[in-house]
Structure formats: C-alpha cells, structure tokens
PANU-215161 format. One record per residue (C-alpha): residue number from 1; residue in three letters; x, y, z. Coordinates in steps of 0.2 Angstrom, whole numbers, always signed. Last residue first. Example, Ala and Ser with C-alpha at 12.3 -4.5 7.8 and 13.67 -1.06 7.14 Angstrom:
% PANU-215161
[2 SER [+68 -5 +36]]
[1 ALA [+62 -22 +39]]
% end
This chain:
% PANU-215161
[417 UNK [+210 -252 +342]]
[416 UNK [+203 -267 +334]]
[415 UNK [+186 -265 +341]]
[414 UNK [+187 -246 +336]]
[413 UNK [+191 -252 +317]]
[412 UNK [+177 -263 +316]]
[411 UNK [+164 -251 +323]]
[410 UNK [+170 -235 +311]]
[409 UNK [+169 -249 +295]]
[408 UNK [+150 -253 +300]]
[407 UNK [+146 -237 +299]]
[406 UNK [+153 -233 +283]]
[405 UNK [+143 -246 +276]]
[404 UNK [+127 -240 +284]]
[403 UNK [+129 -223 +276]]
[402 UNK [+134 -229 +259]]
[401 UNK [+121 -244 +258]]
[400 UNK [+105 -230 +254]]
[399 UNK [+116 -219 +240]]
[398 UNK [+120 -236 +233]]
[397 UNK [+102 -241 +232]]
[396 UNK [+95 -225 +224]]
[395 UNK [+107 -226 +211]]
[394 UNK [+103 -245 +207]]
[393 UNK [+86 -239 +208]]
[392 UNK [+88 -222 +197]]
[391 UNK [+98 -236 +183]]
[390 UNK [+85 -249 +185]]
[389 UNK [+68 -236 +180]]
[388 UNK [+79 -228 +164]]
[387 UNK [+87 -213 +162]]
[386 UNK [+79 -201 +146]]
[385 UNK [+91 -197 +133]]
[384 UNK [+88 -212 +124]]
[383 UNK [+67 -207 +124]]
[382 UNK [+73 -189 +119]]
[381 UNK [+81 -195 +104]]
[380 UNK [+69 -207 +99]]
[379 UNK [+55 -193 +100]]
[378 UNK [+68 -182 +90]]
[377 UNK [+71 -194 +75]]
[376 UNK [+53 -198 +74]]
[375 UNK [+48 -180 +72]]
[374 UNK [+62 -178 +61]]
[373 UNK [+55 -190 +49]]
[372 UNK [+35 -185 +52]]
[371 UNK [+41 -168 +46]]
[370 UNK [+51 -175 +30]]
[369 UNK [+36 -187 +25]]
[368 UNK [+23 -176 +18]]
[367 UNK [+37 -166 +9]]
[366 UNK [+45 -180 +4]]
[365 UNK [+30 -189 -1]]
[364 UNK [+24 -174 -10]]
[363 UNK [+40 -173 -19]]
[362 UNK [+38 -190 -26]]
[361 UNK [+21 -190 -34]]
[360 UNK [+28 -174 -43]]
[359 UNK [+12 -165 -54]]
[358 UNK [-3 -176 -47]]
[357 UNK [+4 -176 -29]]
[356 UNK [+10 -156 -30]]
[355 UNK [-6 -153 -34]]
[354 UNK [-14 -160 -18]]
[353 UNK [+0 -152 -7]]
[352 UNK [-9 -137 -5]]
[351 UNK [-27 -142 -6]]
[350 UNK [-25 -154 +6]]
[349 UNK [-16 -142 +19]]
[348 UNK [-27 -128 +16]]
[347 UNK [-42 -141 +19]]
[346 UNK [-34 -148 +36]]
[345 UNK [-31 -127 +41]]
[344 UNK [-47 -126 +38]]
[343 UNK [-55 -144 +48]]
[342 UNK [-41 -137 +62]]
[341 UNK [-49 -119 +63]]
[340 UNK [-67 -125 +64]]
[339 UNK [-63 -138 +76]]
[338 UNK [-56 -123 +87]]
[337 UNK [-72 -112 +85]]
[336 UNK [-70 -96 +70]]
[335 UNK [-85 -101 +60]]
[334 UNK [-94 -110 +46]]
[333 UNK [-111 -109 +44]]
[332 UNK [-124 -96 +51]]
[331 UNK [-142 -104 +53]]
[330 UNK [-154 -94 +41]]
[329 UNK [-169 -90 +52]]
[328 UNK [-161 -78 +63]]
[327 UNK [-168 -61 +59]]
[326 UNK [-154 -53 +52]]
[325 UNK [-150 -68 +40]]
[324 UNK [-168 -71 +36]]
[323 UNK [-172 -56 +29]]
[322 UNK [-157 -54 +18]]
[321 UNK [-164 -70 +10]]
[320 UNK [-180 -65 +9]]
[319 UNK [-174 -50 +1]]
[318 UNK [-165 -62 -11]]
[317 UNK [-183 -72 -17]]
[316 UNK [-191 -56 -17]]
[315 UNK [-180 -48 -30]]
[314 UNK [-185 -65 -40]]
[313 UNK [-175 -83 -44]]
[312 UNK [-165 -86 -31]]
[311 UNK [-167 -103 -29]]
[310 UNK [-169 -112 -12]]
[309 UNK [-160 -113 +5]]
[308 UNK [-149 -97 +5]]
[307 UNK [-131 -100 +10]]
[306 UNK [-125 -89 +28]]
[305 UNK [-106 -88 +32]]
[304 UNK [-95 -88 +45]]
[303 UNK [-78 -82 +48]]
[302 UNK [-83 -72 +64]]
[301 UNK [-78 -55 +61]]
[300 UNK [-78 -57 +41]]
[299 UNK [-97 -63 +40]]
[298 UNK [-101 -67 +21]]
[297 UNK [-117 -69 +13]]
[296 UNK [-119 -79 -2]]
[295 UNK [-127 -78 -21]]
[294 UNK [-123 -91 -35]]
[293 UNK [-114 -90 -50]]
[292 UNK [-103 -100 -47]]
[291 UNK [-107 -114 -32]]
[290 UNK [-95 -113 -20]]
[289 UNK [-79 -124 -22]]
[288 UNK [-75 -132 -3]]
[287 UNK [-70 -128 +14]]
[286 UNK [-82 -113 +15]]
[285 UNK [-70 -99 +20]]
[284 UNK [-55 -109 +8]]
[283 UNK [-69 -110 -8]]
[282 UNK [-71 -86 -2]]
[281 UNK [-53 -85 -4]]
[280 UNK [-54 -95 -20]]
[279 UNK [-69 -85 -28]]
[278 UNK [-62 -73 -39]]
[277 UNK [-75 -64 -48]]
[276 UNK [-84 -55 -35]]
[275 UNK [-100 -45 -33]]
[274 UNK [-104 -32 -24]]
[273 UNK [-115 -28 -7]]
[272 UNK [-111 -21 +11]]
[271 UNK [-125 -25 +22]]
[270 UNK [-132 -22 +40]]
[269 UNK [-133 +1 +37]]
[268 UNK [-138 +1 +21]]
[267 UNK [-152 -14 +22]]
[266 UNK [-166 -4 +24]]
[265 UNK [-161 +15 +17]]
[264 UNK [-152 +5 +3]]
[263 UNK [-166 -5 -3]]
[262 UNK [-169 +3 -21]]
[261 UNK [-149 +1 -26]]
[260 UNK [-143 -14 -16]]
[259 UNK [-157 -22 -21]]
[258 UNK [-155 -17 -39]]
[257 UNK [-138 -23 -39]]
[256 UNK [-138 -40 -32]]
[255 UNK [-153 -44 -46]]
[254 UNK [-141 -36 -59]]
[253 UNK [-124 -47 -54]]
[252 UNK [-138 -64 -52]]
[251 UNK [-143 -61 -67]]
[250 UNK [-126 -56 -78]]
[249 UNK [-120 -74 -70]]
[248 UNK [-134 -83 -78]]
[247 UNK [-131 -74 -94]]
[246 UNK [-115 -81 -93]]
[245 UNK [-100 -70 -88]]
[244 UNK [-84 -70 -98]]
[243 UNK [-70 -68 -87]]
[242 UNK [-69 -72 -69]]
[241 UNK [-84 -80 -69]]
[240 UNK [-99 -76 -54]]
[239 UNK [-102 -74 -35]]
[238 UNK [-115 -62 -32]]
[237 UNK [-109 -56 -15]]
[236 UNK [-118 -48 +1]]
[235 UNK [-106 -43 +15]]
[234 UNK [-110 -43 +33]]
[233 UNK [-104 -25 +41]]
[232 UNK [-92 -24 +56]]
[231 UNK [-81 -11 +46]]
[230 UNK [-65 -26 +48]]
[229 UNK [-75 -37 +38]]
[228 UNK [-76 -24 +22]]
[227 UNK [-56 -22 +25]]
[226 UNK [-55 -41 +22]]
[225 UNK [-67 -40 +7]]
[224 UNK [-57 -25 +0]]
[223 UNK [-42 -37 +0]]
[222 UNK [-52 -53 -9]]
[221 UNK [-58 -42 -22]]
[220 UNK [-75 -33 -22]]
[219 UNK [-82 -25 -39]]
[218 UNK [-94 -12 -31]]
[217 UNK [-109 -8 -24]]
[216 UNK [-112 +3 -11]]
[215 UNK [-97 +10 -13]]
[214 UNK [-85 +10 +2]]
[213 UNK [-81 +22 +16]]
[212 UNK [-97 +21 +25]]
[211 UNK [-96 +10 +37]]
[210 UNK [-78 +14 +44]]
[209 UNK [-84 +33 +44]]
[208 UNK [-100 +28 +53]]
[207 UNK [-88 +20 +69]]
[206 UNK [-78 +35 +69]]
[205 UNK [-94 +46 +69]]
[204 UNK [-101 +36 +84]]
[203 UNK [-120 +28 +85]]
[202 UNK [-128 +29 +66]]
[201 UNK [-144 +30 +72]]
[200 UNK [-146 +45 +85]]
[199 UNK [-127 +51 +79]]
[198 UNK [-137 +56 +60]]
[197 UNK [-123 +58 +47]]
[196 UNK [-131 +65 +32]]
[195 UNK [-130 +55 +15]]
[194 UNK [-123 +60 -2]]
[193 UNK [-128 +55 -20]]
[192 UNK [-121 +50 -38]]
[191 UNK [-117 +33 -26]]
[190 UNK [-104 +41 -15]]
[189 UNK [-104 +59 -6]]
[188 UNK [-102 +58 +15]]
[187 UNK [-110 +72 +23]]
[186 UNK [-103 +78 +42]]
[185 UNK [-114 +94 +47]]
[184 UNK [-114 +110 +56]]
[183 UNK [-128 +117 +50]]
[182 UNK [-146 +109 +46]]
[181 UNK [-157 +105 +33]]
[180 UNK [-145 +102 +21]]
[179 UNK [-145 +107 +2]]
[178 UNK [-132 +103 -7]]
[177 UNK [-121 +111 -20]]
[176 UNK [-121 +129 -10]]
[175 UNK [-103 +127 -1]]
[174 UNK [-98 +144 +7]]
[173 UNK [-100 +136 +25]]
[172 UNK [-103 +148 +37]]
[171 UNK [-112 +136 +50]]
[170 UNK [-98 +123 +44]]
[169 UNK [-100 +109 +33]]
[168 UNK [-89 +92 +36]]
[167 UNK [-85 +83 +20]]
[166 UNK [-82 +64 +19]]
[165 UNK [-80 +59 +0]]
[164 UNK [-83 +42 -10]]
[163 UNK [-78 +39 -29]]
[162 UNK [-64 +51 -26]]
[161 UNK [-57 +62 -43]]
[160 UNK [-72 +72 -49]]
[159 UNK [-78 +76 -31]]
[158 UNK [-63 +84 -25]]
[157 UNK [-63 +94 -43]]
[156 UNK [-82 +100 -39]]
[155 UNK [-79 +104 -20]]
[154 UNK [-61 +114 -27]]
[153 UNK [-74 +122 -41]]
[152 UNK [-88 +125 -26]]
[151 UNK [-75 +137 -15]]
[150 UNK [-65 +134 -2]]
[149 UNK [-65 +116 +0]]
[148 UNK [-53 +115 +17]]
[147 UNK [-44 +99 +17]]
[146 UNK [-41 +89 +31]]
[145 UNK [-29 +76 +37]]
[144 UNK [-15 +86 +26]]
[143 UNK [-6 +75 +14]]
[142 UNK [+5 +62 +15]]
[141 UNK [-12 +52 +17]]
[140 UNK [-20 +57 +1]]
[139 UNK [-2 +55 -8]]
[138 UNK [+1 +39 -5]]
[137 UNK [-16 +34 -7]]
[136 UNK [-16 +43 -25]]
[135 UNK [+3 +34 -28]]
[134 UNK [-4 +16 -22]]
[133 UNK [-19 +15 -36]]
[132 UNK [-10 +23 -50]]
[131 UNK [+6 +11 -47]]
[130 UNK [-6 -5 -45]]
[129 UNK [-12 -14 -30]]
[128 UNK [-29 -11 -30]]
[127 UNK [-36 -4 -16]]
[126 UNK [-34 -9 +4]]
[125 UNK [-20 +3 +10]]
[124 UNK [-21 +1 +30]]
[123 UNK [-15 +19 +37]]
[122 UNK [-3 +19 +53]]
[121 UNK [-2 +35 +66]]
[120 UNK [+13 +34 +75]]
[119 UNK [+16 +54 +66]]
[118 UNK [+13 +46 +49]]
[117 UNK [+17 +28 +45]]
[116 UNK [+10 +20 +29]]
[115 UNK [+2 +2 +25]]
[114 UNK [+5 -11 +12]]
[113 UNK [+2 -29 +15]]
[112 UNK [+7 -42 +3]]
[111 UNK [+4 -54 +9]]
[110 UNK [-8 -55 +23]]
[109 UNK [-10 -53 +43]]
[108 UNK [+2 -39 +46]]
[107 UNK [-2 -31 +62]]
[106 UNK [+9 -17 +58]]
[105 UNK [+21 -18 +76]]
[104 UNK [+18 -40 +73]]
[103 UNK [+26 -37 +56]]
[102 UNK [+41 -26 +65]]
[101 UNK [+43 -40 +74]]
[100 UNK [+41 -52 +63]]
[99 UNK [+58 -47 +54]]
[98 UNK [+62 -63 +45]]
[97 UNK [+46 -69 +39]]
[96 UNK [+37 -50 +38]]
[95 UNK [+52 -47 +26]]
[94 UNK [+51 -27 +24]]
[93 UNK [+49 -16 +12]]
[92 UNK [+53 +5 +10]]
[91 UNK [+47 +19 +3]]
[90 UNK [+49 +36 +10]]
[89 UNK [+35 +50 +7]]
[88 UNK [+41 +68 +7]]
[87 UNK [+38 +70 -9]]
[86 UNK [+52 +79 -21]]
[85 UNK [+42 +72 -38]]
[84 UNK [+60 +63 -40]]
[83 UNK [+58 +53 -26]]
[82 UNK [+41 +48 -27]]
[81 UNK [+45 +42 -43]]
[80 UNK [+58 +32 -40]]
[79 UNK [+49 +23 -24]]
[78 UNK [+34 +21 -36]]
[77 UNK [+44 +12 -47]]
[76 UNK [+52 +1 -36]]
[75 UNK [+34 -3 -30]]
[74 UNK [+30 -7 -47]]
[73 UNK [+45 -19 -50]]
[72 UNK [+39 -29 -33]]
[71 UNK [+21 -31 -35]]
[70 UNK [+24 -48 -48]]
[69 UNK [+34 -53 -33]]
[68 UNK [+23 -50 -18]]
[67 UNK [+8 -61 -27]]
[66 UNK [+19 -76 -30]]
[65 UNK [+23 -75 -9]]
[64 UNK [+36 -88 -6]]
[63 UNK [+48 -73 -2]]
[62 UNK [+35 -67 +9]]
[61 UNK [+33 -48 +9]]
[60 UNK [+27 -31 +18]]
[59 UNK [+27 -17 +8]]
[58 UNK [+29 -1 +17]]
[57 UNK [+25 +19 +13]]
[56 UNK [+36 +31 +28]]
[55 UNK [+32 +48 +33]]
[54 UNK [+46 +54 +44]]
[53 UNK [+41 +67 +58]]
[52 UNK [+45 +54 +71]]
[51 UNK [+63 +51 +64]]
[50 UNK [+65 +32 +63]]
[49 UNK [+80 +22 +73]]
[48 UNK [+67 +13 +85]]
[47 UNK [+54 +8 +72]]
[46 UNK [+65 +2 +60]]
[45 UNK [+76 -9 +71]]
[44 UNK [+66 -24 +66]]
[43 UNK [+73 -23 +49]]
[42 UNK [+69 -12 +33]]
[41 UNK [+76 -14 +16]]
[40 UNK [+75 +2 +10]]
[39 UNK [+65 +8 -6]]
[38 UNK [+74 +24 -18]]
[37 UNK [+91 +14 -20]]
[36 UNK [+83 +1 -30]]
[35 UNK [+80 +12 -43]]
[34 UNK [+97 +18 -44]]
[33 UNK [+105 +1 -42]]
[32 UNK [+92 -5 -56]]
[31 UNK [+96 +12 -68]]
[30 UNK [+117 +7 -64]]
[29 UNK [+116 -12 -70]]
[28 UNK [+104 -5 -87]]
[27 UNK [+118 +5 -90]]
[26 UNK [+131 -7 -87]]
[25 UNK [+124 -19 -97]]
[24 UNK [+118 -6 -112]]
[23 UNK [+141 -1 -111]]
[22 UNK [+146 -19 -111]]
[21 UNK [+134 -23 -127]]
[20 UNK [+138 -7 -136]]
[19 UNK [+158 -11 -133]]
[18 UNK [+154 -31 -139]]
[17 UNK [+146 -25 -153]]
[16 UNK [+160 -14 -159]]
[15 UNK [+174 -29 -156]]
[14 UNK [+161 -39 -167]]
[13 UNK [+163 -28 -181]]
[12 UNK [+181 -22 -181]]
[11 UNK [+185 -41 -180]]
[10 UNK [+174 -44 -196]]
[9 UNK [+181 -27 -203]]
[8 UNK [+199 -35 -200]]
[7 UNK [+213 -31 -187]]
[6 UNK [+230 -24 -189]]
[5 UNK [+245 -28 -177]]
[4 UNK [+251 -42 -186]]
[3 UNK [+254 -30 -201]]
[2 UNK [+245 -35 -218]]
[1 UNK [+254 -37 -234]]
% end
C-alpha cells in the first residue's frame, strides 16, 4: 500500500520537466538581461553627461521602423561582443521620436541611422547593415586616424582587407609597390588600381576624399545612394530585378560597367556608377514605378533626376546620354521646389494608405477621417470661444452710457441739495 506522501513515475516525470523547463527560462531570461546590458538606452541628456574621451557606436530608431527591428538582435550582439573583446567602443541606441534632440545633434535624417562619436568628431556608417559590416567600421574608427604602413607586408595586408585605401607617401617612404612620379603624395587604391591626387584638378583634399571613397562600380543600396549624394557626384544606375536578372537586365548591368570601366578618366570625376536592385526609393524620387531594367541618372543634392529620351541600345547610345546631362541637353526632372515637395509628400501619402484601403476598407477611413475629425472639433471649438460682433457692442455701449449716467445723477442730487 502506498503513503500519501509518495508520488508516481508519471508525477516524478512531469515534475522533472517542469524543473528543466523553469531552469532553460531563466537561463535564457539572465543571457537577454546580460545582452541587453551591453547597449544603453540613450536620452537627450547624452551628450551633456558623456566623458569626452568616450567612444560611443549609436543606433538611431523609430519604433514604426520595420527596418530598425530586424537590426535590433545584431546590434545587441555587437554590444556583447564588443564588450567582451575589451574594446573601448560603447554601444548605445536612441529613439530619434522621442529624444529629437539628441537626433537633431546627429543629424539623423533616416531610420536606422548608425554613426559614432569620437572626441566631438561624428562618423556616418553608410555600409551594409550586418554584424561583420558594423564591427570593421567599428573598429576602423576606434582606432588610430592614421596608420603607419611600415613595411610592404602591413601595405599588402591593409590592401587584402579594404576595397578602397587612402595612403599618404612620405619622401622616405619604404613603400616600393607603386611607382610614383613624385614624393610626398596622397594615392587612393580601388578598382585593382590607384590614383594620384592632383590639387590643380581635384580642388581640396577633403573634398577628393569624399569623391573618391566608393568603387567605381558597385552594387548600390538605397543608404550608399544617400552617402553617394552627399560627395556632390551625379549617380549612374542600371536599375534591374532584385532577384533573377533577365538577360535584359544582365545588358543594361554590363553596358553600365564597361563605361564606367574604359571611361573613367572622362566621366570619373562627374559620375558615380552601379547598379541597383531595389528601386522603391528611387519609384518615391520619380513619383511613380520606373521602368526595370532601365538606365537613370540620379542628383542627390537636388532631388532631380535625368531619363534618356530613346533606347539604350549601344555604348554610344549611353555616352550620349552622359553627354547630355553635363552639357544641358537632357532637362533635369523632378526637384527640391515647394510644389515638388507637396506632389511627394502627396505620393508618400497615397502610397501609404493605398494598401491599407484594399486590405482594411475600414481602417483607412479611420485613419483618413480621424485627422479631419479633430480638425473640425477644434475649428468649432475656437469659433465658440471666440466673442461675437453684438456682445463687444453691447459692451462698448455700457462702458460709453457709464460716464454720462453718472453725471447726470451728480446734477440731480446737487439740485436737491
């Protein structure tokens, strides 16, 4: 006979499980507490309470911001590894909706932005936002401004790991790979080759840095477009699928190319060139789909663009093309006036809510209707608030009869004194 006190295998069992399930739980609650203790929240207080020597890496976020979220598990994995690699890099994030001051001090434009602090000095992060991607930048910048490239293995191993490479070459120089013609120079290496700064035709070094610091051809997202607008450059693109090119697409992807390629000493210093898979930044810029594949010309400083006006058929057909735009002859679309920026932010609008009319008929009516609601409500509020014509007239007219009423009492009670 069995004691109340005794339990069965089933029991045993399931009383087992529940310990292994309690125990996974709270290990997995203490690794995301720990994790999330390597990135601070940070508030608009941040740039007053910081250390100057600190080193900060920040996110900047919109909780509606589908893109942020998806970054969010890497960037707590980069603030765990930074930590335990001993770098001096904090990593923190910051609502740019609810501390905009802090967004307005990082000039925060998109989301999400990422940029670092070092000694007041802040550094844009434009490259692909993965972990790999974001701990090289971090590291680059945490890093000395300069490197000295001592021998030709530390040039060679430089070389191996940055697509483009600024160098500045001393008189004394020890570094034989390239032959320049004269000493001091600055050399950028890029494209399997180098170029020589020259201040008669490139104007100022910072300004030639800017240029120069992407490939000359390259896959192009919609964040290495923005930074490509911000160099002062126009930007060539052969816009094609995202997946899966056409032969079409392959075309138009080889003819931007080879231009790029056999023209670079023409066109080098006007043109940044690439090609793009994504094109819904670029359908918001035109205010409508573009054409895929297809071939436009993109001017980041002023929002405008430029279409060719046939088939691109030959090499010469696009050179033409390229022609036409420095010279004048192709008319500039688009732009940065005030009508411009009411038709876009009319076609952000529409193309916002237009799915959320064929998915939920109803909430886009509420959310059409609700800012025309409280509209009405305060218009109707302020024109009740607001006195009316009889009342300031009925006012005026009792302050007018006060005077002469009370002179007219004085007389009659000095005639019957």
């Amino acid at each position: 006979m069995m004691s109340s006190n005794q339990t069965t295998p089933q029991e045993d069992v399931n009383m087992s499980d529940t310990r292994k399930n309690t125990v996974l739980l709270s290990v997995l609650f203490v690794l995301l507490v720990s994790v999330s203790a390597f990135v601070e929240e940070l508030d608009d207080t941040f740039m007053e309470r910081r250390a100057a020597d600190d080193i900060w890496l920040i996110k900047f976020y919109a909780p509606w911001c589908s893109f942020c979220k998806q970054l969010d598990p890497v960037w707590h994995q980069i603030g765990s590894e930074l930590r335990s690699l001993g770098s001096p890099v904090n990593v923190g994030k910051s609502d740019a909706t609810a501390s905009t001051g802090l967004a307005k001090e990082f000039r925060v434009r998109s989301y999400p932005a990422i940029l670092m602090l070092k000694k007041d000095v802040k550094y844009n992060y434009s490259g692909p936002r993965t972990k790999d991607g974001i701990m090289d930048f971090a590291n680059r910048v945490s890093g000395p401004l300069v490197r000295s490239l001592s021998s030709l293995q530390l040039f060679q191993h430089a070389m191996s790991r940055h697509d483009v490479m600024f160098v500045y070459v001393g008189a004394t120089s020890p570094l034989k790979a390239v032959s320049l013609s004269s000493l001091p120079a600055v050399v950028v290496f890029k494209d399997g080759t180098f170029f020589i700064f020259n201040e008669d035709l490139d104007g100022d070094l910072k300004s030639w840095i800017n240029r120069e610091r992407f490939l000359n051809y390259a896959k192009i997202d919609s964040y290495t477009l923005y930074a490509m607008g911000e160099s002062g450059k126009l930007v060539v693109l052969a816009l094609v699928e995202e997946k899966r090119l056409c032969e079409e697409s392959l075309r138009y992807k080889s003819l931007v190319e080879k231009v790029a390629a056999d023209n670079r000493d023409v066109y080098s210093r006007k043109f940044h060139f690439g090609f793009m898979g994504d094109s819904d930044y670029l359908n918001g810029l035109v205010m409508g789909e573009v054409t895929v594949p297809s071939v436009i010309v993109v001017n980041l400083s002023n929002d405008g663009y430029f279409l060719p006006l046939g088939a691109m058929e030959t090499e010469r057909h696009l050179l033409d093309f390229l022609d036409g735009v420095l010279d004048g002859s192709i008319e500039c679309q688009g732009g940065n006036g005030v009508i411009q920026r009411i038709r876009r932010f009319v076609y952000d609008v529409q193309v916002t809510l237009t799915p959320v009319f064929h998915q939920a008929p109803l909430l886009g009516c509420l959310l059409v209707g609700f800012p025309f609601a409280i509209a009405a409500v305060f218009c109707y509020l302020c024109c009740k608030a607001r006195p009316t014509m009889s009342d300031d007239d009925d006012n005026d007219g009792v302050a007018l009869l006060a005077p002469s009423v009370q002179r007219r009492r004085k007389r009659t009670d000095k005639k019957d004194d």
